[in-house]
C-alpha positions in Angstrom: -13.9 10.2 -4.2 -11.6 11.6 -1.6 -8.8 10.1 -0.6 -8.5 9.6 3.5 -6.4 7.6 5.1 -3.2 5.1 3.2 -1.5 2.2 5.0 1.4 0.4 3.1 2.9 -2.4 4.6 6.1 -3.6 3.4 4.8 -2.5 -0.1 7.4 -0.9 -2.2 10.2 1.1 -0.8 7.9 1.1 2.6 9.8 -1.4 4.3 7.2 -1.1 7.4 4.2 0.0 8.1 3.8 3.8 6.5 0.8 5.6 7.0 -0.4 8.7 5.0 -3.4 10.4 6.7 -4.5 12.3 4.3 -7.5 13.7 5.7 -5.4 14.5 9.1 -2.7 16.2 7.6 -4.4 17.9 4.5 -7.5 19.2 5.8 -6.9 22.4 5.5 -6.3 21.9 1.8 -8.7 21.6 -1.2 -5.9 20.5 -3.1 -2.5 19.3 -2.5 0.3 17.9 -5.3 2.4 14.4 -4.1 6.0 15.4 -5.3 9.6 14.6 -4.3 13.2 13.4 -5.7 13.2 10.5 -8.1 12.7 6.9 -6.3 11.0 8.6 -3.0 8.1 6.6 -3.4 5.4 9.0 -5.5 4.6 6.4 -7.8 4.2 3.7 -5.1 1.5 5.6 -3.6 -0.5 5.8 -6.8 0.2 2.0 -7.1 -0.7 1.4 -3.6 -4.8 2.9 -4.0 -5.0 1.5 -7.4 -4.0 -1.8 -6.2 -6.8 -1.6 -3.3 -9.2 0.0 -5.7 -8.3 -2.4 -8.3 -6.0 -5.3 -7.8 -3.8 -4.1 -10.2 -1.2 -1.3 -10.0 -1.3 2.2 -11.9 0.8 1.0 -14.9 -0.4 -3.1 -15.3 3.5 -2.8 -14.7 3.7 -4.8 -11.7 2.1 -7.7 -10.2 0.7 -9.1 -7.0 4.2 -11.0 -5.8 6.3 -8.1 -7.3 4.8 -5.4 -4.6 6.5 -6.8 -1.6 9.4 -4.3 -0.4 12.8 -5.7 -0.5 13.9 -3.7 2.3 11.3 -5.6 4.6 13.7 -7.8 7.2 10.7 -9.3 8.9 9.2 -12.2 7.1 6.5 -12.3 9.4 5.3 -8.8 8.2 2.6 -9.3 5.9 2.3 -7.0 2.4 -0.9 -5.4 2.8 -2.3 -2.2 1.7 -5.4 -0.4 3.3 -7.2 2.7 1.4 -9.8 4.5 3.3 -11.5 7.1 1.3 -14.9 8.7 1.3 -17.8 9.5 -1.4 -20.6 11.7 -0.6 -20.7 11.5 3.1 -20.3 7.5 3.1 -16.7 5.9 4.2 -15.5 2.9 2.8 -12.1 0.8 3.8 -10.4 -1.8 1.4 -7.9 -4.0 2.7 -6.0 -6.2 0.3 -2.8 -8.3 0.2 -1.2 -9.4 -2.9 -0.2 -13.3 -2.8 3.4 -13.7 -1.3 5.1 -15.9 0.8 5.5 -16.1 4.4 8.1 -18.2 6.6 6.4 -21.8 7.4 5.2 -22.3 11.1 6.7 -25.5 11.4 9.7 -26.7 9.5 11.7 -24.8 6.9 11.0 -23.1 3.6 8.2 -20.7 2.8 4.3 -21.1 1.9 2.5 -18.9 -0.8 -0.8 -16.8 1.1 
């Protein structure tokens, strides 16, 4: 599998939408290492295409509701990971969205999606 294309949405520390384009930005590169300062996020990208993949995160740490970013102001913004990768010569994109709340269209309070 290669990885091509991430898009967190207020998942994690990714308060918006964050896009890694992997195949963009890398493709140059056989191989390439994700690193950085403690809390920058590494982990959250393995938890972010495990979750796709799987549903779950890379630990079984976290759960579905847990995954939203705290940092994301807009309650309209929906938690929602897409993971575009590619085997053989085939592409394949997986969008999923852990079960969260969102602001109710009419009244007040919040409803689980």
């Amino acid at each position: 599998m290669k990885p091509l294309l991430l898009k967190m949405t207020a998942f994690g520390p990714y308060a918006k939408e964050t896009t890694l384009n992997i195949k963009e930005d890398l493709s140059h590169q056989d191989i390439f290492v994700v690193t950085g300062p403690t809390g920058a996020g590494k982990t959250t990208i393995f938890d972010a295409i495990c979750y796709a993949l799987y549903g779950e995160t890379s630990g079984g740490s976290r759960n579905g509701k847990e995954l939203r970013s705290d940092f994301a102001v807009d309650s309209e913004l929906k938690t929602e990971i897409q993971f575009t990768f590619q085997v053989k010569e085939k592409n394949y994109r997986i969008t999923r969205a852990p079960q969260q709340l969102q602001k109710k269209k009419r009244g007040d309070g919040y409803r689980e999606v």
